[in-house]
C-alpha positions as CSV (number, residue, x, y, z in Angstrom):
1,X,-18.5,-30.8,5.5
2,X,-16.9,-27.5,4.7
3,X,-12.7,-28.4,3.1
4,X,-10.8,-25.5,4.5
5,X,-6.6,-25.1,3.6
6,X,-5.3,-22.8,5.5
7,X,-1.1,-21.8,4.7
8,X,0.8,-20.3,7.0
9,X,4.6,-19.9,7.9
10,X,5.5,-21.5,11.3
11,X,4.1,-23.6,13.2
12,X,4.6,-25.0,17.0
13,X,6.9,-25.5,18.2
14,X,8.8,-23.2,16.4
15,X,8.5,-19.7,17.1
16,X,6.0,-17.1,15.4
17,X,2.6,-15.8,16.4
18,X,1.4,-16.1,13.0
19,X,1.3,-20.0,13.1
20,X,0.1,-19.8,16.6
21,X,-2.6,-18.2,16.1
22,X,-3.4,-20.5,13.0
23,X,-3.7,-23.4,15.3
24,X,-6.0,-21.5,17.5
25,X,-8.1,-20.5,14.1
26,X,-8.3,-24.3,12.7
27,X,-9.1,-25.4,16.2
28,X,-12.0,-23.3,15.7
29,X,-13.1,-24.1,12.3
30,X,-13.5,-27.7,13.0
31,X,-15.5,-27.3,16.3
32,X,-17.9,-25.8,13.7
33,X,-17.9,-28.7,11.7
34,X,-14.8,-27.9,9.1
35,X,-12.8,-30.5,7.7
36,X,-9.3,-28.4,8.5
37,X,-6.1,-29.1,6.6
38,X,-3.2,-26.6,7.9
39,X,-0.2,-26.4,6.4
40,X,2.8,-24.6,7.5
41,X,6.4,-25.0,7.6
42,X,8.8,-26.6,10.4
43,X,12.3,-26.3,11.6
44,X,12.9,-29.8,11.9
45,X,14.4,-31.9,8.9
46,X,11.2,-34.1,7.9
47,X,8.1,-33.4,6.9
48,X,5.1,-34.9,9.1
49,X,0.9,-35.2,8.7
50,X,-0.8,-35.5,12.1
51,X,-5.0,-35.7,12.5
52,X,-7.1,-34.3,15.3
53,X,-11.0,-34.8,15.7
54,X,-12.5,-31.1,17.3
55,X,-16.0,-31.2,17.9
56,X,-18.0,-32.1,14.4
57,X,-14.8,-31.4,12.3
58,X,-11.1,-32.5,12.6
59,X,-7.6,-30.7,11.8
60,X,-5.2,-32.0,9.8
61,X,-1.7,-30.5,10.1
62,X,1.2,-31.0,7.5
63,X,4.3,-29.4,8.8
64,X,7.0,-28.8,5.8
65,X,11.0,-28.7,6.6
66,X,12.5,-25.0,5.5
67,X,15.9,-23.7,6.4
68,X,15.8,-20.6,8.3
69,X,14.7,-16.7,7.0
70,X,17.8,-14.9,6.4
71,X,17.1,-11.2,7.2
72,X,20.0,-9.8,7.0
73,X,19.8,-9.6,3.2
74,X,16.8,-8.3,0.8
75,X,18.0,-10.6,-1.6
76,X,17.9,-13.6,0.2
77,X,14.1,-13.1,1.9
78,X,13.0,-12.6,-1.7
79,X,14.7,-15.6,-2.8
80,X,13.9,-17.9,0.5
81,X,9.8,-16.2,0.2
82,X,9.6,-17.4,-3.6
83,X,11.1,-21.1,-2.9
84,X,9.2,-21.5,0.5
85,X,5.6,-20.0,-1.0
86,X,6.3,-22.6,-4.4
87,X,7.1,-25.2,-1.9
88,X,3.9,-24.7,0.6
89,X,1.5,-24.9,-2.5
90,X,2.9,-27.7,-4.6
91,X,3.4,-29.5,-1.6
92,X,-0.9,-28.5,-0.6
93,X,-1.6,-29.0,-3.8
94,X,-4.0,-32.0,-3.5
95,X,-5.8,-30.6,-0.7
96,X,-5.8,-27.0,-2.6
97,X,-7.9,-28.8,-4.9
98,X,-10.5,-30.5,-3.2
99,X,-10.9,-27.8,-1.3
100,X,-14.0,-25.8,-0.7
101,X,-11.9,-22.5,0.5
102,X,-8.3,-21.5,0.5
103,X,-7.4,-19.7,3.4
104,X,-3.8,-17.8,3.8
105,X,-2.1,-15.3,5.6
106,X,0.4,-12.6,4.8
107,X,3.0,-14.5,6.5
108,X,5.0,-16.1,4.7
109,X,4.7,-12.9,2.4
110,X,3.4,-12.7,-1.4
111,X,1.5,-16.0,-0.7
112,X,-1.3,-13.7,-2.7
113,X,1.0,-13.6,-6.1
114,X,0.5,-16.8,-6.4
115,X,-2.7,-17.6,-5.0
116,X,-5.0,-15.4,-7.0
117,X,-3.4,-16.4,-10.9
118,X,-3.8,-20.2,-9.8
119,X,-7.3,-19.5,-8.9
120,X,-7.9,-19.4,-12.5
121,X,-7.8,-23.2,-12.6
122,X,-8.4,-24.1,-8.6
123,X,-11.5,-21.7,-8.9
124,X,-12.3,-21.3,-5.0
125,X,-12.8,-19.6,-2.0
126,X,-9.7,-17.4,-1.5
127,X,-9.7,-15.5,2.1
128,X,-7.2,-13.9,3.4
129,X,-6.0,-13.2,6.6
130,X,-3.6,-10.1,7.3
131,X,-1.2,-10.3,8.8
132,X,1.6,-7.6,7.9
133,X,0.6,-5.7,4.6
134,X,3.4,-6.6,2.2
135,X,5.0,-4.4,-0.3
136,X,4.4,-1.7,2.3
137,X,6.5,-2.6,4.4
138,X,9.6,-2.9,2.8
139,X,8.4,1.0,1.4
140,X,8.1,1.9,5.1
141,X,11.7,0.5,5.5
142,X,12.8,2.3,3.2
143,X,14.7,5.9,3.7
144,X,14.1,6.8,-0.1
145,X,11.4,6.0,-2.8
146,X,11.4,2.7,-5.1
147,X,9.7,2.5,-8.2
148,X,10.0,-0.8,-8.2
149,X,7.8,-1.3,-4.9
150,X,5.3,1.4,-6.1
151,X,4.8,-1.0,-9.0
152,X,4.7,-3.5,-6.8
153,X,2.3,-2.1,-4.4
154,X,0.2,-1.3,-7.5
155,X,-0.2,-4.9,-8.8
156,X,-0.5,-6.2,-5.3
157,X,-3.4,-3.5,-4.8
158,X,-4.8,-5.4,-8.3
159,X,-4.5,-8.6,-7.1
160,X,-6.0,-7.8,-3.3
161,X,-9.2,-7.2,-5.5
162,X,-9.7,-10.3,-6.7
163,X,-9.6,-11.9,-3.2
164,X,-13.4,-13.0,-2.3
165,X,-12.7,-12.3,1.5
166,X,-10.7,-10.5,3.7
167,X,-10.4,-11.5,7.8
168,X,-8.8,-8.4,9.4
169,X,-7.0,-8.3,12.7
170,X,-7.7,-4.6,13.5
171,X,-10.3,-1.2,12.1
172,X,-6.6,0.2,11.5
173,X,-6.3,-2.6,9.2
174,X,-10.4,-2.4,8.0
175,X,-9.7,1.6,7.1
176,X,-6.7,0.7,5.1
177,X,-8.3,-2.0,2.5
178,X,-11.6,0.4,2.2
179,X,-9.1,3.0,1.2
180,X,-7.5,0.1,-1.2
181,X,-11.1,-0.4,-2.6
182,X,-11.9,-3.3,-1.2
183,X,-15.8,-3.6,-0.6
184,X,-17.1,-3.3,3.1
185,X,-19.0,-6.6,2.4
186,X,-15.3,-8.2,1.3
187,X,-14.1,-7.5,5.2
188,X,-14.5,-9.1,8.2
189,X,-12.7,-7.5,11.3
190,X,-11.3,-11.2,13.4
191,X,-9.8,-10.2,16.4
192,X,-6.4,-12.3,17.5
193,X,-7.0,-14.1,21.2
194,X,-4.4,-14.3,23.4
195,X,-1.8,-16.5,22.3
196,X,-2.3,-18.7,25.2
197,X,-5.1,-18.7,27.4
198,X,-4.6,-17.2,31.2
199,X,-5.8,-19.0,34.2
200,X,-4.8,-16.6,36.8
201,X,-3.1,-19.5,38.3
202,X,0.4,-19.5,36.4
203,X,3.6,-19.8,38.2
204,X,5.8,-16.7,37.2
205,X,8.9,-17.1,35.6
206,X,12.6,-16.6,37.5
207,X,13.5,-13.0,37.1
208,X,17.3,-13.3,35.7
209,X,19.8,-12.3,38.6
210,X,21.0,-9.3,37.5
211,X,17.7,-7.5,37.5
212,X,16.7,-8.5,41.0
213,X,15.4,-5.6,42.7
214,X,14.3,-4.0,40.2
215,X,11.2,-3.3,38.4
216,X,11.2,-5.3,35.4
217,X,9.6,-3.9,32.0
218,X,10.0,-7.2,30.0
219,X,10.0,-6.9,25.9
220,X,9.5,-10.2,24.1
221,X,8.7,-11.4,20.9
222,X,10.2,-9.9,17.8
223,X,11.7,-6.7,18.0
224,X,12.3,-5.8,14.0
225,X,12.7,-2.7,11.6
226,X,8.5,-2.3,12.5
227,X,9.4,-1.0,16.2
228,X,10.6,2.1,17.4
229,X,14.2,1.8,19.1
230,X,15.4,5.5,19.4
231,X,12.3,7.1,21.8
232,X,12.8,4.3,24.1
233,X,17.1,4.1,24.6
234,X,17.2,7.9,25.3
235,X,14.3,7.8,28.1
236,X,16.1,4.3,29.4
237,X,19.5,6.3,29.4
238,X,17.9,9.4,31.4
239,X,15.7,7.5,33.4
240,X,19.0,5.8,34.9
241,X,21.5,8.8,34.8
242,X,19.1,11.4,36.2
243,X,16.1,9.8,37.1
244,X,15.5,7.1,39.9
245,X,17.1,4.3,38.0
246,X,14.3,1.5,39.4
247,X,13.1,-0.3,36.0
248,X,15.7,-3.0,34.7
249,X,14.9,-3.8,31.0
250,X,14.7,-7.7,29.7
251,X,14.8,-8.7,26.2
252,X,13.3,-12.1,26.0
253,X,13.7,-11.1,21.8
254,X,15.1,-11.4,18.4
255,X,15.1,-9.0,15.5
256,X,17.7,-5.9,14.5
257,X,15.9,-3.9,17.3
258,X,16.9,-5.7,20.0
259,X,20.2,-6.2,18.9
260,X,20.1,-2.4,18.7
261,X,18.7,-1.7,21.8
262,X,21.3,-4.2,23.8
263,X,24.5,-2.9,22.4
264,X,23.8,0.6,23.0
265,X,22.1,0.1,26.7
266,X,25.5,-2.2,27.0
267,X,27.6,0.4,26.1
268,X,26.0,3.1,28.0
269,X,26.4,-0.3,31.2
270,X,23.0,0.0,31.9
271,X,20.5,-2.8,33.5
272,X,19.7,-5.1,30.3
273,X,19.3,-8.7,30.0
274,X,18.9,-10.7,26.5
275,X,17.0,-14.0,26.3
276,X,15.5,-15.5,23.7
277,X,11.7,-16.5,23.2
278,X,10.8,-19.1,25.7
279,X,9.4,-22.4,24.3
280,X,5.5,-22.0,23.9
281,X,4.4,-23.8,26.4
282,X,6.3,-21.1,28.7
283,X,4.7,-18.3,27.3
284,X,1.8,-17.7,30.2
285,X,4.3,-17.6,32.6
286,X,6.3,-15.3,31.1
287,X,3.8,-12.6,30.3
288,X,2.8,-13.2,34.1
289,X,6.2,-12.5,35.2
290,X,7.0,-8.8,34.8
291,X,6.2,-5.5,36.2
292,X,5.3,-4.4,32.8
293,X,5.2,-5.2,29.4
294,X,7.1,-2.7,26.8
295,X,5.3,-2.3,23.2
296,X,7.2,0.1,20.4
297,X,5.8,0.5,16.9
298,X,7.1,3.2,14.0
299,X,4.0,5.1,12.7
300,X,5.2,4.5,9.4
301,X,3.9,0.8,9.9
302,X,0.4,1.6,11.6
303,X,-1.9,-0.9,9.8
304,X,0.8,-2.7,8.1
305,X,1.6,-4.5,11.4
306,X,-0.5,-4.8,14.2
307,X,2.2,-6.4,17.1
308,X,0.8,-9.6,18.4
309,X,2.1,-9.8,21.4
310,X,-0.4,-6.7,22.5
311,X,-2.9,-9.4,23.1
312,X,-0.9,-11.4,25.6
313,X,0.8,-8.2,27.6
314,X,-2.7,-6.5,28.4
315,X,-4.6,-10.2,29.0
316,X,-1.5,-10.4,31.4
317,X,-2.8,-7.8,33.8
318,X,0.4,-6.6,34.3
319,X,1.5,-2.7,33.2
320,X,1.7,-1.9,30.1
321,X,4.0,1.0,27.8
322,X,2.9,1.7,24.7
323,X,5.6,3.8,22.0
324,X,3.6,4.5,19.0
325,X,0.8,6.2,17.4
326,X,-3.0,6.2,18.8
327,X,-4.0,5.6,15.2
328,X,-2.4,1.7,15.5
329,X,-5.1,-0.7,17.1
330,X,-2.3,-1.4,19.7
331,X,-4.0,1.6,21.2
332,X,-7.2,0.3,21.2
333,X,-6.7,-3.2,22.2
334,X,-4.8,-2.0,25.6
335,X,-7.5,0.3,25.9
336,X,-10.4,-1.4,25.7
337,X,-8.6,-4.9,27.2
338,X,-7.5,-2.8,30.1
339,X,-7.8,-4.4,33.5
340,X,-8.6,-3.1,37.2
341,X,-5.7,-1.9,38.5
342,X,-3.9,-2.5,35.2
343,X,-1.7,0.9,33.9
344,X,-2.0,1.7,30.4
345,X,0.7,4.3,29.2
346,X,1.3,5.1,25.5
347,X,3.6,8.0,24.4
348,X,4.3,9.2,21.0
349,X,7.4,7.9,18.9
350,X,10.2,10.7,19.4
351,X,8.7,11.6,23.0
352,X,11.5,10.7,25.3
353,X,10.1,13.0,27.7
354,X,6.9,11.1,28.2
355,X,8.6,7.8,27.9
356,X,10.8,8.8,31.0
357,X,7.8,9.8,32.7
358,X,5.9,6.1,31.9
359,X,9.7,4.5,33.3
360,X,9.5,7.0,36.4
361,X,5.8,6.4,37.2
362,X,6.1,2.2,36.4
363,X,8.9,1.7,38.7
364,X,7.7,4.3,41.6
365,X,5.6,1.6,44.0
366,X,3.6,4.7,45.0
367,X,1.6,4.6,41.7
């Protein structure tokens, strides 16, 4: 039987598609027979093993106390990603080594700088999943160049090399390794699934008060430095000063964007509404509950994020707005995923014009 480690960041119930999705993966490993050892990190103050037979194989899931992710400061990440990565592999360590293959993802980040030099004495299988591309990232952040990152970006480049196997969420993200020089042969394109499966049969969610009547565009998840904020506040602003004023906007969110994106639609004393993620096993019925889902990305991240939550809003079959580039696989999920009867708008970042025209068409009931 095949040992598989596979490190992530959060796990469930705590909130983050990465670990979701790593549940979803191991779940999948083991029904082909995998012996599955996840490890990940929890909110809660102990540490705590739990065993589950799938099929042939079986997952075995260590969840790891860490204090929160301080993003407010550059400093801080770095230092909470150094102590948090140390503490996920010293912690894996046995199972690191009786492992046939290492699996990680890019989440928490740098996992591969520490990875790939202890490979010289664990001497297996390293695959990685992307996730977000780190440096590049923190260089798209950026509003000026760092030397330091390109250096870093360099020896990350270096030590992506040396990586047996790469599982891709996206051909954005495909195109961008091959253009990293990372062998065709080294990449396999894994497509996220939903993160929770939909029946059809889910109850819908209450619609919070002060948007009744209204068509609500619903943006959940993270809403970070990755997303376009400015394309979408000036079409909201028109929309309800000169235009018909019918779509109410919730923020069932965290991240700098949405706090962006609330005080100035609050200011302006406009229709918004702030939530925060719903516990997981809420998520069906929230994608289920609006008129439309909202999507932004900057196209200074295209391949260095692919948004998660594109899976859920178009398996949703409700509407879905798109602000960002065509060359993102955002595009080509909603696309391809689209549903009868299901409206798929995308408009380019800076387009306010088209964005008022998705927010006039999605709340206009003759459409």
């Amino acid at each position: 039987m095949t040992k598989l480690v596979y490190l992530c960041d959060w796990l469930p119930p705590d909130f983050g598609a990465v670990g979701q999705y790593a549940v979803m993966h191991c779940r999948d490993r083991a029904a082909l027979g995998y012996d599955v050892t996840l490890v990940g990190l929890t909110s809660g103050n102990q540490a705590s093993l739990e065993e589950q037979v799938v099929g042939p194989g079986r997952v075995r899931t260590l969840r790891l106390p860490a204090p929160p992710l301080d993003r407010a400061s550059l400093a801080r990440r770095l230092a909470w990603t150094v102590r948090t990565n140390a503490m996920l592999i010293v912690r894996a360590w046995k199972y690191l080594s009786a492992a046939d293959e290492i699996l990680f993802t890019g989440s928490p980040p740098f996992l591969l700088h520490f990875l790939v030099p202890l490979n010289v004495v664990l001497r297996k299988k390293l695959i990685y999943r992307i996730a977000d591309f780190h440096p590049e990232c923190l260089i798209a952040a950026r509003n000026r160049p760092s030397k330091l990152l390109d250096a870093a970006l360099a020896l990350t480049v270096w030590l992506r090399r040396r990586v047996q196997m790469f599982e891709a969420s996206g051909e954005d993200q495909v195109r961008l390794l091959r253009h990293y020089g990372i062998p065709a042969s080294n990449i396999v394109l894994k497509r996220d699934p939903p993160p929770v499966e939909l029946t059809g049969d889910e109850v819908a969610l209450p619609v919070p008060e002060e948007l009744a009547g209204r068509k609500v565009l619903l943006y959940s998840g993270n809403w970070g430095v990755a997303h376009d904020t400015d394309t979408f506040i000036t079409a909201y602003i028109r929309h309800h000063r000169t235009g018909s004023g019918t779509v109410g906007l919730w923020l069932n969110a965290v991240g700098a964007g949405a706090d962006v994106v609330e005080e100035r639609l609050r200011a302006e004393g406009l229709p918004v509404v702030r939530g925060r993620p719903v516990p997981f096993g809420d998520l069906g019925r929230l994608l289920v509950t609006p008129d439309a889902h909202l999507i932004t990305l900057r196209d200074g991240f295209v391949a260095f994020v692919i948004p998660s939550k594109t899976y859920g809003c178009i398996a949703s079959g409700k509407d879905v707005l798109y602000i960002g580039s065509p060359l993102s696989d955002v595009d080509l999920i909603c696309r391809q995923g689209q549903r009868d009867g299901q409206r798929y708008i995308r408009a380019d970042v800076g387009d306010a014009e088209a964005v008022f025209q998705a927010l006039e068409r999605l709340g206009s009931t003759a459409d």
